[in-house]
PDB file with SEQRES, HELIX, SHEET and CRYST1 records, atoms N, CA, C and O in Angstrom:
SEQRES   1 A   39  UNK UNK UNK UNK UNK UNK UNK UNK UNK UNK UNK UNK UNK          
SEQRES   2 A   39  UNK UNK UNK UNK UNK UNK UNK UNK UNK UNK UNK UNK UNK          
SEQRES   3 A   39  UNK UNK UNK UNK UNK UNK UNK UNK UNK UNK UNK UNK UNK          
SHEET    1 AA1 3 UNK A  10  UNK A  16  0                                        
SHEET    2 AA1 3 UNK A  22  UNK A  29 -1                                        
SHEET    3 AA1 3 UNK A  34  UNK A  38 -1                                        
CRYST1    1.000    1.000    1.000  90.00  90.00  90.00 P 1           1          
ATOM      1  N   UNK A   1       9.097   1.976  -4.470  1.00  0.00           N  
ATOM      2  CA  UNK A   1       8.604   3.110  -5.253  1.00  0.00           C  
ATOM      3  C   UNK A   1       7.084   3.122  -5.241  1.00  0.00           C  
ATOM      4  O   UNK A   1       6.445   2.072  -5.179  1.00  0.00           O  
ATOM      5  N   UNK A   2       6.441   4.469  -5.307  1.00  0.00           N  
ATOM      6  CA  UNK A   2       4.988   4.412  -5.295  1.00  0.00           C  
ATOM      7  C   UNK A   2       5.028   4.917  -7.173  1.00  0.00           C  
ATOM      8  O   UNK A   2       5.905   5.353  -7.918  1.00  0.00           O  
ATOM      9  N   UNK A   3       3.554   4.556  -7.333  1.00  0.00           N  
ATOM     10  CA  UNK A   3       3.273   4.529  -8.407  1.00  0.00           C  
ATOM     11  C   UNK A   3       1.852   5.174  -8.627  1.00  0.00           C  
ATOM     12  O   UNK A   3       0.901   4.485  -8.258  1.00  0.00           O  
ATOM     13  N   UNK A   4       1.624   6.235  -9.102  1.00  0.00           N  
ATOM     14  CA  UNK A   4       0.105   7.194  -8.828  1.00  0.00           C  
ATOM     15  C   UNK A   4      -0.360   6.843 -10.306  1.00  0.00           C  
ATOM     16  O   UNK A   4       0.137   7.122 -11.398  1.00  0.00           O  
ATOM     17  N   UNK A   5      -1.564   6.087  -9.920  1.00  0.00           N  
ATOM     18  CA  UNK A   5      -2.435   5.700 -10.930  1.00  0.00           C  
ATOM     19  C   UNK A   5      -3.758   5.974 -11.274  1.00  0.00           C  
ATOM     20  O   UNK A   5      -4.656   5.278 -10.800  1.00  0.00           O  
ATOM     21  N   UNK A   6      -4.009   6.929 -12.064  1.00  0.00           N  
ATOM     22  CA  UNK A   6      -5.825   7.477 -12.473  1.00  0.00           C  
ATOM     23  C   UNK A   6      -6.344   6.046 -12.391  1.00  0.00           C  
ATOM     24  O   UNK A   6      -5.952   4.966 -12.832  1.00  0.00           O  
ATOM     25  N   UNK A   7      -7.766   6.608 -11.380  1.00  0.00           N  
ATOM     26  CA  UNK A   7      -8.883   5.714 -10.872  1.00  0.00           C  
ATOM     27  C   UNK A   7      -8.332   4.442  -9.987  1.00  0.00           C  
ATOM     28  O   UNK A   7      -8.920   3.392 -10.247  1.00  0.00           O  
ATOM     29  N   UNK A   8      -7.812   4.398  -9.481  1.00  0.00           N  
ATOM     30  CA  UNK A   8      -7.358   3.530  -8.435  1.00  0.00           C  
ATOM     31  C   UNK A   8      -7.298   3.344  -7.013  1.00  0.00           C  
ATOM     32  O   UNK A   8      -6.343   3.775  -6.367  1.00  0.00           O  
ATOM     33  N   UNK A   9      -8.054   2.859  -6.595  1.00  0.00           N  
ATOM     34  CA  UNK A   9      -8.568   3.458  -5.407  1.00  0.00           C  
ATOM     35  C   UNK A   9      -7.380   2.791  -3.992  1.00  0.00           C  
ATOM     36  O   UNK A   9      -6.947   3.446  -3.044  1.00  0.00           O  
ATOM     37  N   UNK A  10      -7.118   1.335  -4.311  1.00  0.00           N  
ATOM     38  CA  UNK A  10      -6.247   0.550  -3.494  1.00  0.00           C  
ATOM     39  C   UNK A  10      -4.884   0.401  -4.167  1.00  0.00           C  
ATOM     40  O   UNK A  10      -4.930   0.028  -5.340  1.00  0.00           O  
ATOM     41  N   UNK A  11      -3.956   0.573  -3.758  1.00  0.00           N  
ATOM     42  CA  UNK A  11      -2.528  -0.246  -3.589  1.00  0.00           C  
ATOM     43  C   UNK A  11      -2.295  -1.010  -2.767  1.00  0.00           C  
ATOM     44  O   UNK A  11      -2.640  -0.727  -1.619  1.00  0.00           O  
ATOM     45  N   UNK A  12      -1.718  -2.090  -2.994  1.00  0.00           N  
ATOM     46  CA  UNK A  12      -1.080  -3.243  -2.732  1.00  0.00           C  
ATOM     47  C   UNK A  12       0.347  -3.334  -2.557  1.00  0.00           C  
ATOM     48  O   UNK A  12       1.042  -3.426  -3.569  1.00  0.00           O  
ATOM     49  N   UNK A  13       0.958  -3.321  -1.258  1.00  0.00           N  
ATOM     50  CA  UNK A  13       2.985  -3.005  -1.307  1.00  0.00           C  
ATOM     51  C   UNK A  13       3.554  -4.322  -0.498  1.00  0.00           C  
ATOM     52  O   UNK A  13       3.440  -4.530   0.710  1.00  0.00           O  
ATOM     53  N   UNK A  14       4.417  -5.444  -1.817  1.00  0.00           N  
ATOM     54  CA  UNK A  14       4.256  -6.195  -0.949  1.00  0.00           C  
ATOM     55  C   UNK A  14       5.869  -6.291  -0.643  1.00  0.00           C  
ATOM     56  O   UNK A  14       6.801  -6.074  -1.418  1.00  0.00           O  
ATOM     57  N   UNK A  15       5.893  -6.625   0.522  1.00  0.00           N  
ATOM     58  CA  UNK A  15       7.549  -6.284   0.824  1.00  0.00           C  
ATOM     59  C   UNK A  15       8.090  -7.520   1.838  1.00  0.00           C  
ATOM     60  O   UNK A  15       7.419  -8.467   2.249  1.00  0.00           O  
ATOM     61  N   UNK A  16       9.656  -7.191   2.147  1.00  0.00           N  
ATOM     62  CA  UNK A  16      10.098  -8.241   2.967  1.00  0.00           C  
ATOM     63  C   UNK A  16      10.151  -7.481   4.440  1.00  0.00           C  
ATOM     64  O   UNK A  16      10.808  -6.443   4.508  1.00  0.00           O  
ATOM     65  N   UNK A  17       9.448  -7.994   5.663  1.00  0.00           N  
ATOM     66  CA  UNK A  17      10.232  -7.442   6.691  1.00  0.00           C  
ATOM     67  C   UNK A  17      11.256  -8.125   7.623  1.00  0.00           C  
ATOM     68  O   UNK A  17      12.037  -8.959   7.166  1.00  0.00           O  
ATOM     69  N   UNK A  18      11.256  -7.924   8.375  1.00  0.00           N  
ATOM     70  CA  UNK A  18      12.816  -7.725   8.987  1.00  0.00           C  
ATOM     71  C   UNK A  18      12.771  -9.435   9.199  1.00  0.00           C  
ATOM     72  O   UNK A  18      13.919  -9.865   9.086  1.00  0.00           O  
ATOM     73  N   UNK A  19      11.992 -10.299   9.413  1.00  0.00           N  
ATOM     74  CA  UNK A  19      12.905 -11.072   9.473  1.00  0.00           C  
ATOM     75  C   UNK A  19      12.297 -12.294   8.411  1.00  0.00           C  
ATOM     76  O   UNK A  19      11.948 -13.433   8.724  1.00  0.00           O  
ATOM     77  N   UNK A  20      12.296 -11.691   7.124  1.00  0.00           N  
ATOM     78  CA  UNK A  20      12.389 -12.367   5.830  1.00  0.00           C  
ATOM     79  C   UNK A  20      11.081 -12.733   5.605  1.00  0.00           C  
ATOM     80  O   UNK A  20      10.995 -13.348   4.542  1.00  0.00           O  
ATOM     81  N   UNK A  21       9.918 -12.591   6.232  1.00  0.00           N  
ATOM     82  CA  UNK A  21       8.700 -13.253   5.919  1.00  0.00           C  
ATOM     83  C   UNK A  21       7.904 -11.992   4.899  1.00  0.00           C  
ATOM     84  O   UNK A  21       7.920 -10.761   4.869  1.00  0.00           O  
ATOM     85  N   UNK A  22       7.295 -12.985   4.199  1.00  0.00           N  
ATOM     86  CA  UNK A  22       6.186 -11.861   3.492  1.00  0.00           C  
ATOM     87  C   UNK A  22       5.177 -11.400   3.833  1.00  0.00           C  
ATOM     88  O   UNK A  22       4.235 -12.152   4.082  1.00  0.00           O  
ATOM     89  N   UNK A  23       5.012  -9.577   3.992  1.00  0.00           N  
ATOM     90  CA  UNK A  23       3.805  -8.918   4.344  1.00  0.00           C  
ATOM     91  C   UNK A  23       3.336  -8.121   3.632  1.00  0.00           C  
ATOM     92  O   UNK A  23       3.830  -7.692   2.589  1.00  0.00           O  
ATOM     93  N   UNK A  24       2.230  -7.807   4.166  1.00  0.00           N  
ATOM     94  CA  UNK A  24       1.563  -6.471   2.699  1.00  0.00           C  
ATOM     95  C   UNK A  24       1.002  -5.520   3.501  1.00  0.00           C  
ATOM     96  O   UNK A  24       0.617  -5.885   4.611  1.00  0.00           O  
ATOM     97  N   UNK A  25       0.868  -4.334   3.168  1.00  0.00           N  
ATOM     98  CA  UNK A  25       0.517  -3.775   3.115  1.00  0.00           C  
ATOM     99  C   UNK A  25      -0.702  -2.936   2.398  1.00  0.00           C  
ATOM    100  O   UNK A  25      -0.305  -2.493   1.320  1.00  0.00           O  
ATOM    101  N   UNK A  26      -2.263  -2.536   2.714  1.00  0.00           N  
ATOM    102  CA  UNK A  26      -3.091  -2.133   1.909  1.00  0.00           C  
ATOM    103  C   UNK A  26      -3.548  -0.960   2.100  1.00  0.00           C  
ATOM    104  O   UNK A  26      -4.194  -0.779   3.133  1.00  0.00           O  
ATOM    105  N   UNK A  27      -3.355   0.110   1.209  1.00  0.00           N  
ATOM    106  CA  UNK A  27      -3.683   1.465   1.523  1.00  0.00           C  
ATOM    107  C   UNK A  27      -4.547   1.832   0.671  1.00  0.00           C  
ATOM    108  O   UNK A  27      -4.369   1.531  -0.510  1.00  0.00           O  
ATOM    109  N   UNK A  28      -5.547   2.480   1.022  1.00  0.00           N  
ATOM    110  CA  UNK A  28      -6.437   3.272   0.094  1.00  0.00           C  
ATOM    111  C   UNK A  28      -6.749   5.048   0.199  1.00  0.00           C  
ATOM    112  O   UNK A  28      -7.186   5.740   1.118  1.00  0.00           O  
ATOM    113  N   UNK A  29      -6.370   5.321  -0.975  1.00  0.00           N  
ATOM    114  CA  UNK A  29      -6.059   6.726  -1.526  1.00  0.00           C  
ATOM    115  C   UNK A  29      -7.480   7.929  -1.152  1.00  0.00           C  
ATOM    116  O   UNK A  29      -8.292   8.113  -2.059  1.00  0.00           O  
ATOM    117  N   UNK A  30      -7.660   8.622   0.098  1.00  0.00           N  
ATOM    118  CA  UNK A  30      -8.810   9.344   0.013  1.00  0.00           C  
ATOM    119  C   UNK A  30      -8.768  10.351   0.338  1.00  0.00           C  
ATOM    120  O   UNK A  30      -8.546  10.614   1.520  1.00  0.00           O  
ATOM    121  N   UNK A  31      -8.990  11.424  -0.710  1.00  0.00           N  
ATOM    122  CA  UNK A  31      -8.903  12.656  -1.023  1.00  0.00           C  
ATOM    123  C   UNK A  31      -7.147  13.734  -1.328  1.00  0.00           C  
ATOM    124  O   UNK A  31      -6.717  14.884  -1.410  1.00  0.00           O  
ATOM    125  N   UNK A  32      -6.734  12.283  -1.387  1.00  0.00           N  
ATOM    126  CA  UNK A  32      -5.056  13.212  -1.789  1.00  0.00           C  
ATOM    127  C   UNK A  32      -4.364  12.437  -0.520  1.00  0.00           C  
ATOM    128  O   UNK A  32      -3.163  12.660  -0.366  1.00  0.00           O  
ATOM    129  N   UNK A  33      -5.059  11.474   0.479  1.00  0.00           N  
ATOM    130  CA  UNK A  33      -4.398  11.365   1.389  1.00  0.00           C  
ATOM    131  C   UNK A  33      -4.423   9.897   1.454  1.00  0.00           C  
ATOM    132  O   UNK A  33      -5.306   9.290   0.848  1.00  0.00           O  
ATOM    133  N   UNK A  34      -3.174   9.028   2.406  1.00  0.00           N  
ATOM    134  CA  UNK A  34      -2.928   7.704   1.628  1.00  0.00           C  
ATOM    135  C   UNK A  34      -3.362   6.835   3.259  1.00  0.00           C  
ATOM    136  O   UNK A  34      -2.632   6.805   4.249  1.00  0.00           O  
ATOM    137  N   UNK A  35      -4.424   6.342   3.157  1.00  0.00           N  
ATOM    138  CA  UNK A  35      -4.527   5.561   4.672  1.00  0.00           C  
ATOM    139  C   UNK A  35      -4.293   4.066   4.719  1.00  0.00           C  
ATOM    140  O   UNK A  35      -4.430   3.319   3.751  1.00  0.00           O  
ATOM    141  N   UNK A  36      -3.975   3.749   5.780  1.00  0.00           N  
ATOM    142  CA  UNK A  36      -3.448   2.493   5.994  1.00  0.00           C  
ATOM    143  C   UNK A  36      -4.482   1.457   6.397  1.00  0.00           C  
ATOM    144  O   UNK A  36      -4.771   1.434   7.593  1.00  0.00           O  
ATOM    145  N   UNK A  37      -5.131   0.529   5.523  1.00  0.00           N  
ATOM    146  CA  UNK A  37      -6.144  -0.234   6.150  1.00  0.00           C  
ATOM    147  C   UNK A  37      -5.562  -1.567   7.099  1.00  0.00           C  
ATOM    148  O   UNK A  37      -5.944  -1.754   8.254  1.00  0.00           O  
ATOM    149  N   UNK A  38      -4.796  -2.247   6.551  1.00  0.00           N  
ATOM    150  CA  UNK A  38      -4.204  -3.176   6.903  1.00  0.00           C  
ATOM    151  C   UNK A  38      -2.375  -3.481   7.276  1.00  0.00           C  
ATOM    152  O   UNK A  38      -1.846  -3.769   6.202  1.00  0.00           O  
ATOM    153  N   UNK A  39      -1.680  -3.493   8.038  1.00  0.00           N  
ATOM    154  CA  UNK A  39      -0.357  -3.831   7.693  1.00  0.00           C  
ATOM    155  C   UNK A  39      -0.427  -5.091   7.934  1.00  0.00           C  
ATOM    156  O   UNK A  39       0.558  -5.809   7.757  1.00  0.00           O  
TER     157      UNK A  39                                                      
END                                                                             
């Protein structure tokens, strides 16, 4: 689930992929639009 938060510039999504290890994901929110800095 995303979660839209006044003044927040980064999210943090941290998830399992496919073969069980932990990754993240870091997106930052600019101008209505959600870019992907890091997978």
């Amino acid at each position: 689930s995303v979660a839209v938060v006044n003044n927040v510039d980064y999210v943090v999504n941290l998830h399992q992929d496919s073969i069980a290890k932990k990754s993240s994901t870091i997106t930052k929110i600019v101008d209505g639009n959600v870019i992907v800095i890091r997978e």
